[in-house]
C-alpha positions in Angstrom: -62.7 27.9 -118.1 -61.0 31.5 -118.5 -57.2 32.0 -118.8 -55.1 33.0 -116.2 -54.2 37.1 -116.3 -50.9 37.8 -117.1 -48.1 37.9 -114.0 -45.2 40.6 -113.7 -42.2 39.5 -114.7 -40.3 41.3 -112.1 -42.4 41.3 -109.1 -40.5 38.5 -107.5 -37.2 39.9 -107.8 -38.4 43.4 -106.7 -39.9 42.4 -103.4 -36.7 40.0 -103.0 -34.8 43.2 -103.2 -36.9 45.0 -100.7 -36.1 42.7 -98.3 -32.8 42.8 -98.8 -32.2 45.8 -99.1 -34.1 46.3 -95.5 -31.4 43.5 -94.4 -34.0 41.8 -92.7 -35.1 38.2 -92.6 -38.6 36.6 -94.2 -40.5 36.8 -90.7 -39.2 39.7 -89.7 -41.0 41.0 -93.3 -43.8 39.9 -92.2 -44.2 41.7 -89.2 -43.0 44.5 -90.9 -45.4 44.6 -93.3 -48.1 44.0 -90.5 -49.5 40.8 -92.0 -51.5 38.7 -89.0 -51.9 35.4 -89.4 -52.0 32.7 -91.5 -49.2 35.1 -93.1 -45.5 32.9 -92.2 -42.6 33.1 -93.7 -43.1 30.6 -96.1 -45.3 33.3 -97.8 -42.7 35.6 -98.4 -40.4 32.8 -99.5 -43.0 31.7 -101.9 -43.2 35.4 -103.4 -39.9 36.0 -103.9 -39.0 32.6 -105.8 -42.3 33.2 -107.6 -44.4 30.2 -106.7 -46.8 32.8 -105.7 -47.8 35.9 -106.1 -49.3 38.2 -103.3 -52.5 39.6 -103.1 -53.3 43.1 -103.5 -53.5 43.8 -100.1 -49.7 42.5 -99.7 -48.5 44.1 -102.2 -50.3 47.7 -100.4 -48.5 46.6 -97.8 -44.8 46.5 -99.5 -45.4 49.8 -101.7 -46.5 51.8 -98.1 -43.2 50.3 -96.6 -41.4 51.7 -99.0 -43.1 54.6 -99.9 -43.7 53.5 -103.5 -46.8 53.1 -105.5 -47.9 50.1 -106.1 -47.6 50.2 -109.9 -43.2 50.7 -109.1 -43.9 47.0 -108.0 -46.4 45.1 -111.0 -45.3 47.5 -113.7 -42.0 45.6 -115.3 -41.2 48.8 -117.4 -40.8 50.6 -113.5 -37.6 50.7 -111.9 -37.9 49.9 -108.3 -35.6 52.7 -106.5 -36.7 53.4 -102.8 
């Protein structure tokens, strides 16, 4: 059995505050962010209080919405300012 990588510190936080500041509510960040299904609400919910962390291909997503790279959003040494 291998150990688990290391998670961002901040990544929860940061794409709580992109939603935020969008003023928009967790399934309307979904369809923002152009997830299909089985994406729901409860998937953002689950980022943002950090019981999960999105795959690569969501986290794409946020970082184009944004027009960030997505080392602003796993680097806890970056500032996110969009």
């Amino acid at each position: 059995m291998g150990y688990a990588r290391p998670r961002p510190k901040h990544l929860a936080a940061k794409l709580l505050k992109i939603r935020r500041d969008l003023g928009i509510s967790q399934a309307a960040m979904v369809r923002r962010l152009g997830l299909g299904k089985p994406y729901t609400y409860c998937f953002i919910s689950k980022y943002e209080l950090d019981k999960n962390e999105p795959p690569s291909m969501v986290l794409l997503a946020y970082a184009r919405l944004i027009g960030v790279s997505v080392d602003v959003l796993i680097d806890d040494d970056r500032e996110l300012e969009f």
